[in-house]
C-alpha positions in Angstrom: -19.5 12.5 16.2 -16.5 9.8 16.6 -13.4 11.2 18.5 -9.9 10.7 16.7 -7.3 8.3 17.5 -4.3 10.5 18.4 -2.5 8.7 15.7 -5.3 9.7 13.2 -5.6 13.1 14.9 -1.8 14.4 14.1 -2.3 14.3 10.6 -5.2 17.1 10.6 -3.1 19.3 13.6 0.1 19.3 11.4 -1.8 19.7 8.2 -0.5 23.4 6.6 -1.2 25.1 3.3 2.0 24.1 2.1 2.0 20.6 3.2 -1.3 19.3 2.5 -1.9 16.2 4.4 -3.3 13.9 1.7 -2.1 10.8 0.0 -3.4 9.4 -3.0 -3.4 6.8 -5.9 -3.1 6.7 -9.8 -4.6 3.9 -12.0 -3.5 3.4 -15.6 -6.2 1.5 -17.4 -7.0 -0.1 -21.0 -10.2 -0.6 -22.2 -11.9 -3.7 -22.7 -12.2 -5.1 -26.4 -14.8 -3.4 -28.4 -15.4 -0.6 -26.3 -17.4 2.0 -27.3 -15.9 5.7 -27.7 -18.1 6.8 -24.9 -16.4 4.5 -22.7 -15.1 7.0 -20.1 -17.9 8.8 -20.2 -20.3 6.2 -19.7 -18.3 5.3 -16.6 -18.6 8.7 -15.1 -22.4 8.6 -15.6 -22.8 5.5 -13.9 -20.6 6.3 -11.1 -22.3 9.8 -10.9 -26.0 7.5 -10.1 -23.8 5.5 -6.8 -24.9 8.6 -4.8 -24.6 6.1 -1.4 -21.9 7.2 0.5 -19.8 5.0 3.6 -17.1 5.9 6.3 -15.0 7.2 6.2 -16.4 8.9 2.5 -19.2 10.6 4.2 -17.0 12.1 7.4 -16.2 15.7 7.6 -13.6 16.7 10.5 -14.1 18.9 13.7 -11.0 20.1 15.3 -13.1 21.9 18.1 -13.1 21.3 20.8 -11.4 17.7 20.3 -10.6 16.4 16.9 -13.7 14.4 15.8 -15.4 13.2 12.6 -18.9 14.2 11.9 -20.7 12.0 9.7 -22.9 13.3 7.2 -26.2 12.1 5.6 -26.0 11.2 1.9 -28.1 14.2 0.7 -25.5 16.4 2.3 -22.6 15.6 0.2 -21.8 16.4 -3.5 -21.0 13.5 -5.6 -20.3 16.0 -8.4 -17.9 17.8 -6.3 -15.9 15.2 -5.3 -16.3 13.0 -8.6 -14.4 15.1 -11.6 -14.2 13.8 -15.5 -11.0 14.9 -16.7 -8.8 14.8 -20.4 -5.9 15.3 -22.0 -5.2 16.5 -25.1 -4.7 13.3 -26.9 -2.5 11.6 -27.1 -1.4 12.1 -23.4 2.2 10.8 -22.3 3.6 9.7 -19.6 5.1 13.5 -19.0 1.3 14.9 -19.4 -0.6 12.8 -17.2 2.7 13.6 -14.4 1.9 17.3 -14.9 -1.6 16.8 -14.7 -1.7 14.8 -11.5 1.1 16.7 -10.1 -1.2 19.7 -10.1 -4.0 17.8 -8.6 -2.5 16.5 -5.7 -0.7 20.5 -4.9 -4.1 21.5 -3.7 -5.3 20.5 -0.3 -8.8 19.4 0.3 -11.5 21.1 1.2 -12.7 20.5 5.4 -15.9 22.0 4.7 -16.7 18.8 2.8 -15.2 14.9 3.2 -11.8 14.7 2.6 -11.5 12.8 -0.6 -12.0 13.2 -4.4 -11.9 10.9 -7.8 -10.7 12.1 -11.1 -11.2 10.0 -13.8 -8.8 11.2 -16.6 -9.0 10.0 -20.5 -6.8 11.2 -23.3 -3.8 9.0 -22.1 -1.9 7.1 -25.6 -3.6 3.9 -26.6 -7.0 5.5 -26.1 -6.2 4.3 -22.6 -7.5 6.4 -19.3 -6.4 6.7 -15.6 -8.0 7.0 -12.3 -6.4 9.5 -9.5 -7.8 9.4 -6.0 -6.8 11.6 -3.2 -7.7 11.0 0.6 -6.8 12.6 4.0 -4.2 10.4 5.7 -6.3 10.6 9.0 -8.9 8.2 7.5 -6.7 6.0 5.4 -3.5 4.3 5.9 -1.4 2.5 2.9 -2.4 -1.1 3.8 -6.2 0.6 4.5 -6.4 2.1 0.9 -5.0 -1.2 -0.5 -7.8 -3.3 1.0 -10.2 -0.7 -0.1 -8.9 -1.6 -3.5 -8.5 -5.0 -3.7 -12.6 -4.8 -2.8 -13.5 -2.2 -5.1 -11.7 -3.6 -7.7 -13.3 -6.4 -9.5 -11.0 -9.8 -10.1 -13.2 -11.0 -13.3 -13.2 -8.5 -16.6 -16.2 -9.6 -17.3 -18.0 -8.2 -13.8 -20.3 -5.0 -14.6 -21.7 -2.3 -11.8 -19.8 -2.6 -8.8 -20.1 0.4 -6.8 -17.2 2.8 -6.4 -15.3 3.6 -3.2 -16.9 5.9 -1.5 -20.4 3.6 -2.3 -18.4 0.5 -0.2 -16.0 2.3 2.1 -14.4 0.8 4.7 -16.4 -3.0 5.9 -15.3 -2.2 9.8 -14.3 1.3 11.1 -11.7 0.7 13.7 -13.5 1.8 17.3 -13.2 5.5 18.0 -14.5 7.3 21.4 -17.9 8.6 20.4 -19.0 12.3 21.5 -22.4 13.2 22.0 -24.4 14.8 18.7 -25.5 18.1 18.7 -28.5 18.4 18.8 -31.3 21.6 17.7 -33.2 22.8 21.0 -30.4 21.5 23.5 -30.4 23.6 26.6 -27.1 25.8 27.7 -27.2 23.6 31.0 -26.8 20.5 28.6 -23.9 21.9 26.7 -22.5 23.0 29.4 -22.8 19.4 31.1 -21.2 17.8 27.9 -18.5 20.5 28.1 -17.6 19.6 31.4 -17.1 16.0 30.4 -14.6 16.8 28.3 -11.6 17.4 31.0 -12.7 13.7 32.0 -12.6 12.1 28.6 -9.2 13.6 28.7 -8.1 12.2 31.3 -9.3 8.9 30.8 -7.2 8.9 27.4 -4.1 9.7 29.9 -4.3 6.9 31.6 -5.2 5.3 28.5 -1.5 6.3 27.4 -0.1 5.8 31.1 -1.3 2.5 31.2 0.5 1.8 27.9 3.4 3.4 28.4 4.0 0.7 31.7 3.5 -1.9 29.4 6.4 -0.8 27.3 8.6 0.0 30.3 11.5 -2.6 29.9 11.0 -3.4 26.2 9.6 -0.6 24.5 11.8 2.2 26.4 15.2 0.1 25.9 14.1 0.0 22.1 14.2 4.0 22.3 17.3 3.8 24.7 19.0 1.6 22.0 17.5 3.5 19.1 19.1 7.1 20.4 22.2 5.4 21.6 23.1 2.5 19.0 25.0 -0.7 19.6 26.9 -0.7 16.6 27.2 1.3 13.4 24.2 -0.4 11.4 21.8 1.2 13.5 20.3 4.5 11.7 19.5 6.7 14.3 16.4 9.7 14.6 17.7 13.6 14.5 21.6 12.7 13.5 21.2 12.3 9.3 23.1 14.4 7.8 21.8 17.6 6.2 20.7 17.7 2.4 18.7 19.5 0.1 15.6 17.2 1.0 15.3 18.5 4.3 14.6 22.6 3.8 11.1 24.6 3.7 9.1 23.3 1.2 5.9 24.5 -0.8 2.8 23.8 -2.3 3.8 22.9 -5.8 4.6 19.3 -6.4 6.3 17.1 -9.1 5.6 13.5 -9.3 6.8 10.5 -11.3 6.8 6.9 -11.5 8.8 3.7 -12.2 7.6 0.4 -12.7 9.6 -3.0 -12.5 9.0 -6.9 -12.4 8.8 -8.1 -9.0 10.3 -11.8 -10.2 12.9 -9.9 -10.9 13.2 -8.1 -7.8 13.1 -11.1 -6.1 15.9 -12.6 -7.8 18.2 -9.6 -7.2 16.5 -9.8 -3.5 18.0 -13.5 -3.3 21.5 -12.6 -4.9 22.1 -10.0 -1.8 20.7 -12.2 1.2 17.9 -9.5 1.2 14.5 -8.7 1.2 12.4 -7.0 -1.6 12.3 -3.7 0.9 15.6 -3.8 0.9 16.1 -4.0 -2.7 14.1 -1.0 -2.6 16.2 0.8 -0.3 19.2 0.3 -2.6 17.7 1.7 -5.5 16.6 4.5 -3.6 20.2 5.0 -2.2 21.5 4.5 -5.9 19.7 7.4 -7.1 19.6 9.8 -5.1 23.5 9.1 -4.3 23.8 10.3 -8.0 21.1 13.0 -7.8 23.0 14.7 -4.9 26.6 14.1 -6.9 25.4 15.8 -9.6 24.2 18.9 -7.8 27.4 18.8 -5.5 25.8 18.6 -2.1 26.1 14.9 -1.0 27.2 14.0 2.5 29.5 11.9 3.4 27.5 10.1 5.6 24.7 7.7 4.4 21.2 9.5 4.2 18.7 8.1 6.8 14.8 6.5 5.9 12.1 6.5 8.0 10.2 3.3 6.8 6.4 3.3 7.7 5.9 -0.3 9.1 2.1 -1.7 9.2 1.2 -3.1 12.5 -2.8 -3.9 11.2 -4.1 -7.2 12.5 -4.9 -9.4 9.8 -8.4 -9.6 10.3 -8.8 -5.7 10.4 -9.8 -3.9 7.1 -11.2 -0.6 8.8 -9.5 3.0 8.3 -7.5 5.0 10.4 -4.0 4.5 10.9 -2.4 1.5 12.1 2.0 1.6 11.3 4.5 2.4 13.6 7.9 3.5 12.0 11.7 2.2 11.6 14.7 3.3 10.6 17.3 2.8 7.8 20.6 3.5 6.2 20.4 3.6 2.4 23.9 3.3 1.7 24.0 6.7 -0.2 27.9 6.7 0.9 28.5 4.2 -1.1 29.3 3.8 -4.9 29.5 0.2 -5.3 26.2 -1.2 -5.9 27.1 -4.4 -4.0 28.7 -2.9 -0.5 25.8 -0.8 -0.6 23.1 -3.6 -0.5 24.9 -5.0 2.3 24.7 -1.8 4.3 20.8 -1.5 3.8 20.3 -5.1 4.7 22.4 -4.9 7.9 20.9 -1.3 8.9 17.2 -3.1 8.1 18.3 -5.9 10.0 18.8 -3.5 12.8 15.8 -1.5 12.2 13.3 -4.8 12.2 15.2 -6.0 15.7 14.9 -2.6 18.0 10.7 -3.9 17.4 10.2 -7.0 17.2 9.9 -7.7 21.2 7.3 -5.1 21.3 3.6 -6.6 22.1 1.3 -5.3 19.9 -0.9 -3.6 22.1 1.5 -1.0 23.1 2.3 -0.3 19.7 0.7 3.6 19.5 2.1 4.3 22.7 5.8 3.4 21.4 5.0 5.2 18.1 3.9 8.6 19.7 7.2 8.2 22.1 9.5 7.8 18.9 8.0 10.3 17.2 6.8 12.7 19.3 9.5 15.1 18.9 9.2 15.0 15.2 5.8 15.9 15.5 6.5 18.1 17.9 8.9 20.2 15.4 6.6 19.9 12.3 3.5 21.8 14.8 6.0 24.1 15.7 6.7 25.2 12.4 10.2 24.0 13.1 10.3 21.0 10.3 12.7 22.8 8.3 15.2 23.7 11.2 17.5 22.2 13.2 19.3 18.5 12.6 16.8 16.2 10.5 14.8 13.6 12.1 15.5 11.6 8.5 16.2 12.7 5.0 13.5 10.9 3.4 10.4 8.7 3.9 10.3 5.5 1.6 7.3 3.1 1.9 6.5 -0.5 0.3 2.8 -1.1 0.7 1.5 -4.9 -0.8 -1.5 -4.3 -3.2 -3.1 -6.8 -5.1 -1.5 -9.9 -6.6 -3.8 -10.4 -9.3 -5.1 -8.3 -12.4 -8.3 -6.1 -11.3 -10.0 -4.4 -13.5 -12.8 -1.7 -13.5 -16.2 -2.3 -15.5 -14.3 -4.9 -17.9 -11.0 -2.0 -18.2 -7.4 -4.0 -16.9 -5.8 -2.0 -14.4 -2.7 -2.2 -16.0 -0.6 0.6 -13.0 -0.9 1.3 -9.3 0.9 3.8 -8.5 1.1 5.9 -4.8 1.2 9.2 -4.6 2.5 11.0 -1.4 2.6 13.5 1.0 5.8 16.1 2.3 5.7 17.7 5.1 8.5 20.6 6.2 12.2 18.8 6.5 11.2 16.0 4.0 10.8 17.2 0.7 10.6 13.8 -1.1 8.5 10.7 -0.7 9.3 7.2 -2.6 6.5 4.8 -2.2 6.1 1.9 -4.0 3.0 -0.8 -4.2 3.5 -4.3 -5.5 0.7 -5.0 -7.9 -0.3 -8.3 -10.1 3.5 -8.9 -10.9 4.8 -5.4 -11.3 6.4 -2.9 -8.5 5.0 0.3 -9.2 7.1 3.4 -7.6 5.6 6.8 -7.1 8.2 9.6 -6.4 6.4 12.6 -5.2 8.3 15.8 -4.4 8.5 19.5 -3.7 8.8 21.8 -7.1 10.4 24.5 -5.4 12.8 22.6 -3.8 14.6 20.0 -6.2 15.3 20.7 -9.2 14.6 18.1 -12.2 13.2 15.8 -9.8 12.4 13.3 -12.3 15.9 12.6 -12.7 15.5 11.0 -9.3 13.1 8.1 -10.6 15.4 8.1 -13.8 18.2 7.2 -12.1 16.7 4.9 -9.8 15.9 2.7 -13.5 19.0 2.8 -13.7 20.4 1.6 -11.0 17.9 -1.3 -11.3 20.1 -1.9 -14.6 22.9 -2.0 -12.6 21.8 -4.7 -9.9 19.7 -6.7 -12.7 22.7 -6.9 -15.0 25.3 -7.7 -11.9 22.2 -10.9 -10.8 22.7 -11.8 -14.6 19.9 -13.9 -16.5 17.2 -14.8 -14.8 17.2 -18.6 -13.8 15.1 -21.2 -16.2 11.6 -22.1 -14.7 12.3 -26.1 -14.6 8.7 -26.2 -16.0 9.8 -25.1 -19.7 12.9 -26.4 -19.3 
């Protein structure tokens, strides 16, 4: 068995009935030309044969007595547990396919068995289908699941029988402590011996964390100093946003919906506001749910606050596990004017980006578990819900592929994430730039907003509002 990172660890300890701790994806796909009617189901059956299964697709978690994976041979898993063929009644919409997957990603999954499942899903308009994958957060960060993609995925339509996910997994799990197996026949005097190795593993981890936490004395702890206490008013600070409807108990039921939009054109409303395409983001976020909260007369005067997951993965590193630290940001929600309320985000962002960027790398998890800790600390409490809010709302850009991929000849035509909530945050807007479009997933809690997809409604049109402000887009001097 492999010991969990603490980093990888929190997201099984915090992990509830209500606020299941997976994250997901949704693929919309076409066929290729001439495809047969048994298309789908001919993709199923092959994938059903790719009974081969990699980390982390084969690990099953042990929280006792340490949090630990334990990997499993192949003829211990069900492929036709994990692997589901799915349909609509045809011909499935936009609002069908939301309910469908909404459902899907309400239920937790299973620790008997590895944390993932596939659902391949036809029916969809345009005798088109879609692909929904959930996984545990522990095993998979954004950027992880994106290079899982980008090598699952093939880059030529015309490529045939590449395996699935789960038959590729991850190239190089990151290094995790390993823990002796059990083994049948082992003595009590043995387990008692490996028992009592455990206080010292422990401890070694502590000093693990003590040596980091010298490293970030005088950097790191001045960027918490500075964080708590900001220099000016750009700075977004932890535990004082202001108190919304996001930010109560929140169940098992979940909505989820999606936007799409050119990322050209994001860039050239980017360039108009001095600003990054995060940032653009972050104002249409702001936009909406300034509106959403209008409408339902409980918005603050005071601009909500983001938490913005930031990867800190070396380049070279496409293992799982978790590898982000976090930021955070203003999203201008106390403002009406589109334009004063770009130039809020990109100063608060600006702010955000410079409380981190003197940190080495190495002492990364150490500063992340500092600034967060207390979070973490309310959400194993049970204390998410109360108190003043760490943030209103978590909002994540992750980079997918920049080229078309496509899955046995079908174009992957949508990427879109799908989210997790825990108590105190009961929306999640992540978005994934993929071959030229910028795909937005809005998860949230049922119970707890009402019409929430009036949230990614709104946030269309407040991309109206920026796009018409930019004007037309400028001439490529190439077809001049």
């Amino acid at each position: 068995m492999r010991l969990l990172k603490p980093a990888d660890a929190v997201w099984l300890l915090n992990e509830r009935r209500d606020t299941p701790a997976h994250v997901g994806g949704l693929m919309q796909c076409s066929k290729p030309e001439g495809a047969p009617a048994s298309f789908v189901t001919d993709l199923v059956r092959g994938w059903r044969l790719q009974a081969t299964f990699r980390s982390p697709f084969n690990l099953r978690p042990r929280i006792v007595p340490l949090p630990a994976w334990e990997e499993l041979r192949d003829d211990e898993i069900d492929l036709d547990y994990h692997l589901r063929h799915s349909a609509l009644p045809r011909p499935g919409g936009e609002r069908e396919l939301g309910v469908l997957i909404s459902r899907l990603h309400s239920h937790p999954l299973d620790r008997h068995r590895p944390l993932w499942e596939c659902h391949v899903i036809e029916g969809l308009a345009d005798d088109r289908f879609a692909v929904y994958w959930k996984f545990h957060h522990s095993q998979l960060d954004g950027m992880a699941a994106m290079g899982l993609m980008d090598r699952v995925l093939a880059t030529d339509g015309d490529e045939r029988d590449r395996p699935p996910l789960w038959a590729q997994g991850t190239r190089r799990p990151r290094r995790t402590e390993e823990v002796p197996e059990e083994r049948p026949g082992r003595g009590l005097a043995s387990q008692a011996g490996s028992l009592a190795l455990t206080p010292l593993r422990t401890g070694r981890a502590a000093l693990g964390w003590a040596d980091s936490a010298r490293q970030i004395t005088g950097v790191g702890l001045r960027q918490i100093r500075e964080t708590v206490v900001p220099r000016n008013k750009d700075h977004a600070v932890p535990f004082r946003a202001p108190r919304t409807v996001l930010n109560g108990t929140i169940h098992a039921p979940r909505r989820f919906a999606t936007q799409h939009y050119p990322v050209a054109r994001l860039k050239e409303i980017a360039r108009a506001h001095d600003a990054t395409i995060n940032d653009v983001l972050l104002g249409l976020c702001g936009g909406a749910l300034r509106r959403y909260l209008d409408e339902h007369s409980t918005l603050p005067s005071r601009s909500l606050v983001a938490t913005l997951p930031v990867s800190v993965r070396a380049q070279n590193d496409d293992g799982g596990g978790n590898a982000i630290t976090f930021i955070h940001s203003l999203i201008g929600t106390d403002e009406a004017d589109h334009g004063r309320r770009m130039r809020k985000v990109v100063a608060s962002t600006a702010a955000a980006k410079a409380l981190i960027s003197e940190l080495p790398r190495a002492s990364m998890d150490a500063y992340t578990m500092l600034l967060m800790g207390p979070y973490l600390g309310q959400l194993a409490l049970g204390l998410g819900a109360r108190g003043r809010p760490m943030h209103n709302i978590v909002i994540s850009n992750v980079r997918g592929p920049a080229e078309p991929r496509y899955v046995e000849g079908a174009r992957v035509d949508e990427m879109f994430p799908v989210s997790l909530l825990f108590d105190g945050q009961a929306l999640n807007i992540t978005a994934v730039s993929y071959a030229g479009e910028f795909c937005i997933g809005f998860t949230g809690c049922r119970d707890s907003l009402a019409s929430m997809q009036r949230v990614a409604v709104y946030c269309g049109e407040t991309y109206d509002a920026l796009d018409e402000q930019v004007g037309a887009p400028a001439r490529d001097p190439a077809t001049a």
